[in-house]
PALUMVO-954155 format. One line per field, with one value per residue (C-alpha): x, y negated, z; residue in one letter; chain. Coordinates in nm, 3 decimals, m for minus. Each point is the difference from the previous one (the first is absolute). Layout:
BEGIN
east: X  ...
north: Y  ...
up: Z  ...
r: A  ...
c: A  ...
This chain:
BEGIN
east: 0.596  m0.067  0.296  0.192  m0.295  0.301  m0.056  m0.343  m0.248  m0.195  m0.078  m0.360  0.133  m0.296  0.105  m0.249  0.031  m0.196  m0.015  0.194  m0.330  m0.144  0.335  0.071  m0.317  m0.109  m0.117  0.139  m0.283  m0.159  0.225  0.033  0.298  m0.036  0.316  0.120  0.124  0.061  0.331  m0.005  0.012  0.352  0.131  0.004  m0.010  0.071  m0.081  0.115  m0.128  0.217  m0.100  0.236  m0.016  0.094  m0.220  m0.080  0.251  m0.169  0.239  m0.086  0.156  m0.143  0.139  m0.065  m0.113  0.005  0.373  m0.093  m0.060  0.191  m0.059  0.043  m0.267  m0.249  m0.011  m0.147  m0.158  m0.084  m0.309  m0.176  m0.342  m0.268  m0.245  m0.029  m0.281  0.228  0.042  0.371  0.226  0.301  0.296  0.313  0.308  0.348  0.134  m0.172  0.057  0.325  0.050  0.246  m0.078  0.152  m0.124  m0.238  m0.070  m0.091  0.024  m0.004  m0.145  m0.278  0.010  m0.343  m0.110  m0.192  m0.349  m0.237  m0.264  m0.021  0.221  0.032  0.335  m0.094  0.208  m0.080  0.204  m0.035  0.177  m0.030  0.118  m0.254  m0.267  m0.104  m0.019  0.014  m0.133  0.186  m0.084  0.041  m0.164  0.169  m0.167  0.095  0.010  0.174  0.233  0.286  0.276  0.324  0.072  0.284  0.358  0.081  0.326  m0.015  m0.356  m0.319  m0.240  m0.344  m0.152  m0.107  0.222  0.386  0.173  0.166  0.391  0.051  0.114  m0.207  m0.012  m0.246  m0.060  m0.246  m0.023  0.170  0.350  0.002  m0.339  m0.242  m0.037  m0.216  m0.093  m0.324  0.037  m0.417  m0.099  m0.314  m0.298  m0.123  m0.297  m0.311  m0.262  m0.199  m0.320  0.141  m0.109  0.199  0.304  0.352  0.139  0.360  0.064  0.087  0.236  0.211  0.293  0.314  0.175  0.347  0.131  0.331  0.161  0.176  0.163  m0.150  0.244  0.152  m0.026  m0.168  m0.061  m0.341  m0.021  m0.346  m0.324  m0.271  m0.126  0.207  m0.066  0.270  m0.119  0.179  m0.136  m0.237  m0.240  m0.018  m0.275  0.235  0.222  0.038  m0.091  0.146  0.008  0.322  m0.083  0.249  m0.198  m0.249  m0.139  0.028  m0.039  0.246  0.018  m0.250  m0.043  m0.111  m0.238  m0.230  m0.175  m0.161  m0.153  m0.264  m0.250  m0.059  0.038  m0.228  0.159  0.080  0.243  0.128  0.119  0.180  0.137  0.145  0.106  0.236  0.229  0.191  m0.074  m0.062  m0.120  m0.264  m0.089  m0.040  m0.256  m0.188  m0.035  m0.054  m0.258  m0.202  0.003  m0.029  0.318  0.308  m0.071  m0.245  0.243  0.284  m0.255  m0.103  0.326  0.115  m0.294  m0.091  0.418  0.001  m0.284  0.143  0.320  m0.164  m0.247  0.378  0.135  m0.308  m0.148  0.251  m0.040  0.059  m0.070  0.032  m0.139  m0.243  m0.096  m0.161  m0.375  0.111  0.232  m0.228  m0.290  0.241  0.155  m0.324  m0.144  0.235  0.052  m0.326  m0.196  m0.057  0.188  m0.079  0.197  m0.130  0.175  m0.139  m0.046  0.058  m0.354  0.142  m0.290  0.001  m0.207  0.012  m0.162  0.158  m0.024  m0.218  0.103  0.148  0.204  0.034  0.327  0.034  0.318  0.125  0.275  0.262  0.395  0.021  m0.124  m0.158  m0.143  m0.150  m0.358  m0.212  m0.274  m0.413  m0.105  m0.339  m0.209  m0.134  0.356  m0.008  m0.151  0.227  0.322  m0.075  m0.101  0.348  0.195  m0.185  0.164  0.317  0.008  m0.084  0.274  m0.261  0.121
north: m1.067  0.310  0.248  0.270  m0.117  0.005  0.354  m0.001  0.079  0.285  0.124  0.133  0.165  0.052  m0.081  0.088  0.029  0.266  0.258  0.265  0.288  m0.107  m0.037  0.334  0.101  m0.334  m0.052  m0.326  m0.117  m0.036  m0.232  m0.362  m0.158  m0.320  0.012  0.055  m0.366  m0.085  m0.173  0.037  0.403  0.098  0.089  m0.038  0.291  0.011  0.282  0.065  0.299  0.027  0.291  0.183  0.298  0.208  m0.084  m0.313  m0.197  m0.195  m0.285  m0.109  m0.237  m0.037  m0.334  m0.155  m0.322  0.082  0.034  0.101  0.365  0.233  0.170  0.324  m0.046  0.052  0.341  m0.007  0.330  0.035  0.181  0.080  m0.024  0.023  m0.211  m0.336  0.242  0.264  0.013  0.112  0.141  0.200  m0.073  m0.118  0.170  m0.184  0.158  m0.216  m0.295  m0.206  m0.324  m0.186  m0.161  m0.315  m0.166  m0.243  0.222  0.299  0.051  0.265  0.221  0.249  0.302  0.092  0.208  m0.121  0.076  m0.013  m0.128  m0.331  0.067  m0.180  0.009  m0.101  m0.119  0.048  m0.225  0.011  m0.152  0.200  m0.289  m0.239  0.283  m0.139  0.173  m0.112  0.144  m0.110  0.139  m0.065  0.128  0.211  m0.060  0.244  m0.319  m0.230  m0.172  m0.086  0.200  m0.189  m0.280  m0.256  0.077  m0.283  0.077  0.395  m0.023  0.051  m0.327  0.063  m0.324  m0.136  m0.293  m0.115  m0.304  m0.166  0.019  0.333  0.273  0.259  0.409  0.165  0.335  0.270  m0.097  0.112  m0.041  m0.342  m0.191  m0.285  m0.305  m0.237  m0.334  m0.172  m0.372  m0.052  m0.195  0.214  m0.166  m0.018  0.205  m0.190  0.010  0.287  m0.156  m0.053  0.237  0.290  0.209  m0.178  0.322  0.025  0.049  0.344  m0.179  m0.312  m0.134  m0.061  m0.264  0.210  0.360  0.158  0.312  0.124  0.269  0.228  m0.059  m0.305  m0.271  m0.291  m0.349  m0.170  m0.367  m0.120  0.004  0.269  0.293  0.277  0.306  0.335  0.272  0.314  m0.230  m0.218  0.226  0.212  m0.059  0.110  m0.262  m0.199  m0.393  m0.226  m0.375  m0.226  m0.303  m0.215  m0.146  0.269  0.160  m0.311  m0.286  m0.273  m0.265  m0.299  0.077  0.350  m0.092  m0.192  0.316  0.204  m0.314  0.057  0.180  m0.276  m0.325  m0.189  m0.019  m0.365  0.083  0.270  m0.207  m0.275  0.311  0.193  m0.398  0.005  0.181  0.083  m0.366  0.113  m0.309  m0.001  0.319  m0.050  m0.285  0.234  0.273  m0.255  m0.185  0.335  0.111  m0.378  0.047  0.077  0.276  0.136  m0.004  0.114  0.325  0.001  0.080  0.253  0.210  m0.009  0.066  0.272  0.161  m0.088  0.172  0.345  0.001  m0.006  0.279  0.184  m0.035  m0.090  0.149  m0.130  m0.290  m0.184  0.153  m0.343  m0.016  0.400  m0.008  0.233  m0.302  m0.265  0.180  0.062  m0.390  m0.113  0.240  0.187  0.365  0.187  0.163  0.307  0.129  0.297  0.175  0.207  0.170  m0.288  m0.295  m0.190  m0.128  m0.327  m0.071  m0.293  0.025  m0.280  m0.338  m0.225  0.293  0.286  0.093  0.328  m0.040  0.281  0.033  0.264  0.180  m0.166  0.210  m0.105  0.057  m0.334  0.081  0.350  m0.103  m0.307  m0.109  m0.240  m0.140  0.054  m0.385  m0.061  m0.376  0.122  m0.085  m0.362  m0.178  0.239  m0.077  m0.380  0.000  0.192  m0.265  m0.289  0.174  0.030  m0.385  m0.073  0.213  0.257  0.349
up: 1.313  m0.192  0.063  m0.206  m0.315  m0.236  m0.003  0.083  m0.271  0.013  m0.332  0.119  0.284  0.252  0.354  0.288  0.418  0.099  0.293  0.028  0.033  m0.358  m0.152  0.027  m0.269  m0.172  m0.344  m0.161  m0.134  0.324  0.118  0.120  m0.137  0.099  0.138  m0.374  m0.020  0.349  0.072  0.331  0.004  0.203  m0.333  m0.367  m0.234  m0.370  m0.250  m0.315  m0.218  m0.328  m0.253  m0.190  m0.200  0.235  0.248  0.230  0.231  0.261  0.162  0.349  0.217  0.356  0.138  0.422  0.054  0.352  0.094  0.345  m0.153  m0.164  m0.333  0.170  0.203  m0.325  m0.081  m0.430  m0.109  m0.429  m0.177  m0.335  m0.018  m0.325  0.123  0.229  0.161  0.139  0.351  m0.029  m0.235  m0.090  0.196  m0.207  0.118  0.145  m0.303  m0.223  0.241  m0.004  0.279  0.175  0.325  0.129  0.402  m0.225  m0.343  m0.130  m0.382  m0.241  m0.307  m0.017  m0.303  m0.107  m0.305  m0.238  m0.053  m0.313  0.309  0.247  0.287  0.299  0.200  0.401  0.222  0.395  0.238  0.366  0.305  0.323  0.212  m0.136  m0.062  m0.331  m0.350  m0.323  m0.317  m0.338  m0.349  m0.379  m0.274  m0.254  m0.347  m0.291  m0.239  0.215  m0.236  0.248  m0.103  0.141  0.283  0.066  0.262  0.213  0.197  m0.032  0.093  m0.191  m0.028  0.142  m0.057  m0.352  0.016  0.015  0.062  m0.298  m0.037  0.244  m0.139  m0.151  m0.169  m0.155  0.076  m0.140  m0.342  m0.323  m0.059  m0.154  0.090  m0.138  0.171  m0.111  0.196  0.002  0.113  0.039  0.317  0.066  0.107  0.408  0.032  m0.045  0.306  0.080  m0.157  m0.320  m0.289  m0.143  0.168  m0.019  m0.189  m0.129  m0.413  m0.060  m0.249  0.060  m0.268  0.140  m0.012  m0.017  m0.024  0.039  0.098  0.349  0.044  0.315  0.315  m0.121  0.226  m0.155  0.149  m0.076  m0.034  m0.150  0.234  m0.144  m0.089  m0.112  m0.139  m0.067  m0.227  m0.176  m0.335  m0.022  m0.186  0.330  0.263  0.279  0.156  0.273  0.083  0.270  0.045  0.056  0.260  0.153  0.256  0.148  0.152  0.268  m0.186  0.135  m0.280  m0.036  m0.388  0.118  0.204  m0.217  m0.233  0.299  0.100  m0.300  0.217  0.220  m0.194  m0.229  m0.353  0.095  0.295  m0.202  m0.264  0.271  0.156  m0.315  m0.077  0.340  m0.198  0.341  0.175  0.358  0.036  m0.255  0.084  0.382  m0.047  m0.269  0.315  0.217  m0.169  m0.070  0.372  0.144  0.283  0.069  0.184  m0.159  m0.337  0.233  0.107  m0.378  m0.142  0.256  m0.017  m0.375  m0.108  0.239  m0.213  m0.299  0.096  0.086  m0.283  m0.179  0.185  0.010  m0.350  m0.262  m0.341  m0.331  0.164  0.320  0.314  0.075  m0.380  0.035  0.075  0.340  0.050  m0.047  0.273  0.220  0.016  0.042  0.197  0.155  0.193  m0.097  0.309  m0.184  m0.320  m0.154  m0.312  m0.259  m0.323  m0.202  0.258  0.263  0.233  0.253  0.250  0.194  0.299  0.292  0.137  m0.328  m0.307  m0.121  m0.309  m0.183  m0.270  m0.276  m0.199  m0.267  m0.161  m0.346  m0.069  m0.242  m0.061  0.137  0.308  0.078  0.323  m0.101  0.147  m0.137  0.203  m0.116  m0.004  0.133  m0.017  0.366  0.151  m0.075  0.310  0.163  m0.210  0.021  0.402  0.072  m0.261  0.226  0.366  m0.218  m0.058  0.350  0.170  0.109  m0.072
r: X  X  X  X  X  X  X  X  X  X  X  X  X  X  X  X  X  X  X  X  X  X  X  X  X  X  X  X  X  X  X  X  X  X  X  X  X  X  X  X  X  X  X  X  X  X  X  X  X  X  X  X  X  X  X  X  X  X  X  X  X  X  X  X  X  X  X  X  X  X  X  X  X  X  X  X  X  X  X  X  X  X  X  X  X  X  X  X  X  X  X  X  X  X  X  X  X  X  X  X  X  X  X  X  X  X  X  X  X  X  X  X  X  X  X  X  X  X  X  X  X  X  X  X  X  X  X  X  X  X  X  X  X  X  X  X  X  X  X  X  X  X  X  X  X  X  X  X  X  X  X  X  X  X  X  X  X  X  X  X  X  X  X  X  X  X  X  X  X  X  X  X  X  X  X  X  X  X  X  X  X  X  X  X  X  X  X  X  X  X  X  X  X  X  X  X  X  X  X  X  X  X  X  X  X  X  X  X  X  X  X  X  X  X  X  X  X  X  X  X  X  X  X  X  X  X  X  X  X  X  X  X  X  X  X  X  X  X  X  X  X  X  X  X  X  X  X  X  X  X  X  X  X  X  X  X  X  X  X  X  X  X  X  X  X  X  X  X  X  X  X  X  X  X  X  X  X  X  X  X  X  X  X  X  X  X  X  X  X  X  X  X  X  X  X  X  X  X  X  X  X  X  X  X  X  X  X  X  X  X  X  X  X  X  X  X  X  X  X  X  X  X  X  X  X  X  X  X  X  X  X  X  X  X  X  X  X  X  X  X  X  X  X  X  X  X  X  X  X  X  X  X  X  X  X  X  X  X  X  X  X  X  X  X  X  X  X  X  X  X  X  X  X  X  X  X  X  X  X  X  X  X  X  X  X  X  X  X  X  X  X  X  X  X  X
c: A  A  A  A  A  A  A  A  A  A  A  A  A  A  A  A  A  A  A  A  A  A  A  A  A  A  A  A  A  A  A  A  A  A  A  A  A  A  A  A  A  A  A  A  A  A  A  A  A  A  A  A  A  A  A  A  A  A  A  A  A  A  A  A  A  A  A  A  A  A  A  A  A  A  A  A  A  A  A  A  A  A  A  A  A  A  A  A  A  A  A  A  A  A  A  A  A  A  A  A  A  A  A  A  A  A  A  A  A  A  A  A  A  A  A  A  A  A  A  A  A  A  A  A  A  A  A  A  A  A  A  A  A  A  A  A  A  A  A  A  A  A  A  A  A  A  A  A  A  A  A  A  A  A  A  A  A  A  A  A  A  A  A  A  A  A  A  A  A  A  A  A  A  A  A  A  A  A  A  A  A  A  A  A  A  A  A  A  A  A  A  A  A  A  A  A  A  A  A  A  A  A  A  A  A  A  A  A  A  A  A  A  A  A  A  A  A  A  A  A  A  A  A  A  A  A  A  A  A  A  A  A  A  A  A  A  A  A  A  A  A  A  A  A  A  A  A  A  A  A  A  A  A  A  A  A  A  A  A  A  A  A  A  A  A  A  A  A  A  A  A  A  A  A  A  A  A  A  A  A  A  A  A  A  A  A  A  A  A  A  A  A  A  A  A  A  A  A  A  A  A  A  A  A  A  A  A  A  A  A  A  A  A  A  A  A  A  A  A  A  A  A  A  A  A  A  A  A  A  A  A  A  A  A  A  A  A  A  A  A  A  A  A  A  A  A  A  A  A  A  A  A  A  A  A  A  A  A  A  A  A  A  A  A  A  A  A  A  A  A  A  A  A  A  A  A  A  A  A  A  A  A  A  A  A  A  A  A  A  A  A  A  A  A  A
């Protein structure tokens, strides 16, 4: 079962094993990050870049999956560079550096100035005993809207989402904030065939507003989107979801939406019609992949996706509704993946897929770092052979 994902998401944070020779003078765009969204790495790593006006604060939270090491065993070393193609950078200083280290975390907050220019704030990680090294950076966009982020016990939130009915602050914002709340169940993302780019409005109307005052603790009880700004005139703020069953999801009423990319619009309908009947529901799965264990393989494989496309891509909306999300449920860890300022490139290249999929930056205040996938009519054979395996327990 996916472990530590609570904290998990990533909020474009580039991940990538290389050796330790090329680490030393390695220009990020050269890169391949497959290992980007790879549960299985030894540890998960969450950054957080919050800009103020006095300059940036990048969060970070490096947690081990493998408890057989130590967090002191991973020495992290921080740079500036100007461009993706620079082979190193300027060092940032343990002045501007604060962290706490625990046996199974390391966690703290970067200071860096702000620039009128693109900046991009590098991380280097390496592990002697293991003799690996991994390269971690985030882009540092002059416009980036996010101005604030939410506490959870003392601790900034690094992931887009919280759980409803804990305890919350806001931090980073003006004195007395906006909140407003959109209630919209956003659509799944359609298939990669379809025509046009599943884009998010620049302008949504919420379905509430109200004010908060920054620090106070505040307990959120409806499921949604969520937006704090100074006013709501302002194009700075900061959006998060609320779930209450995520980014696992355990409940048989859950379960039924993510099946959309592999059901005909009949079984969809009897399986959004289970309302929560396992029963119902397990003869739907088992009548689309025709046995029990084949459903039984079905359901532990797909819901594992589902769950990291959740902690891996979650924006204004849910991780396996994102077109990243939907790719990567049905297609899973890239072979190659290659960043750029303005895109993502996912190639596929073994015995059951050759494809590359192209996803390009739709920035927004709901989600700076959203991607949004460029559909194609050549991908259907390919998007209806892989929905075929799916049904037949082939992954």
């Amino acid at each position: 079962m996916l472990k530590n994902f609570r904290t998990a998401f990533s909020l474009a944070i580039i991940i990538v094993a290389v050796s330790l020779t090329p680490a030393l003078s390695q220009a990020l765009r050269d890169i391949n990050y497959s290992y980007l969204y790879d549960p299985d790495e030894p540890f998960v790593l969450t950054v957080k870049p919050i800009r103020g006006q006095d300059g940036w604060a990048v969060h970070f939270s490096l947690v081990l999956q493998d408890t057989s090491q130590t967090a002191d065993q991973y020495a992290m070393s921080w740079d500036i560079r100007t461009s993706l193609e620079e082979k190193s950078g300027t060092t940032i200083t343990t002045d501007a550096i604060q962290k706490h280290i625990t046996r199974t975390r390391v966690e703290g907050t970067v200071k860096v100035p702000l620039s009128t220019a693109t900046q991009y704030v590098s991380l280097r990680i390496l592990n002697n005993r293991v003799k690996r090294v991994w390269i971690h950076y985030k882009a540092l966009l002059p416009n980036y809207p996010s101005n604030g982020y939410l506490i959870s016990e003392g601790k900034a939130v690094q992931v887009p989402f919280a759980h409803a009915g804990k305890p919350l602050q806001l931090a980073g914002i003006a004195e007395t904030s906006v909140v407003s709340y959109y209630n919209d169940d956003f659509p799944a993302a359609v298939p990669p065939f379809s025509e046009g780019m599943s884009r998010v409005s620049r302008s949504m109307v919420a379905d509430s507003t109200y004010n908060i005052q920054v620090n106070a603790t505040v307990t959120f009880t409806k499921r949604g989107l969520y937006l704090v700004q100074k006013d709501t005139s302002s194009s700075e703020g900061f959006a998060f979801r609320i779930e209450d069953d995520y980014p696992r999801l355990a409940r048989i009423e859950s379960l039924a939406d993510p099946l959309i990319y592999i059901c005909t619009k009949q079984e969809f309908v009897r399986v959004k019609e289970a309302k929560g009947d396992k029963k119902a529901f397990d003869k739907i799965i088992l009548g689309i992949t025709g046995s029990s264990q084949r459903a039984k393989d079905f359901m532990r494989n797909y819901y594992k996706r589902v769950e990291w496309a959740n902690a891996y891509f979650t924006s204004y909306k849910e991780g396996w509704k994102t077109d990243r999300g939907m790719i990567y449920i049905l297609f899973g860890l890239p072979d190659e993946l290659y960043r750029f300022s303005d895109r993502e490139v996912w190639t596929y290249k073994n015995q059951f897929l050759n494809a590359t999929f192209n996803f390009v930056r739709s920035q927004t205040l709901f989600d700076p770092d959203n991607f949004v996938l460029i559909r194609d009519k050549k991908y259907q054979d390919t998007w209806y052979e892989k929905i075929d395996l799916w049904r037949n327990s082939r992954f």
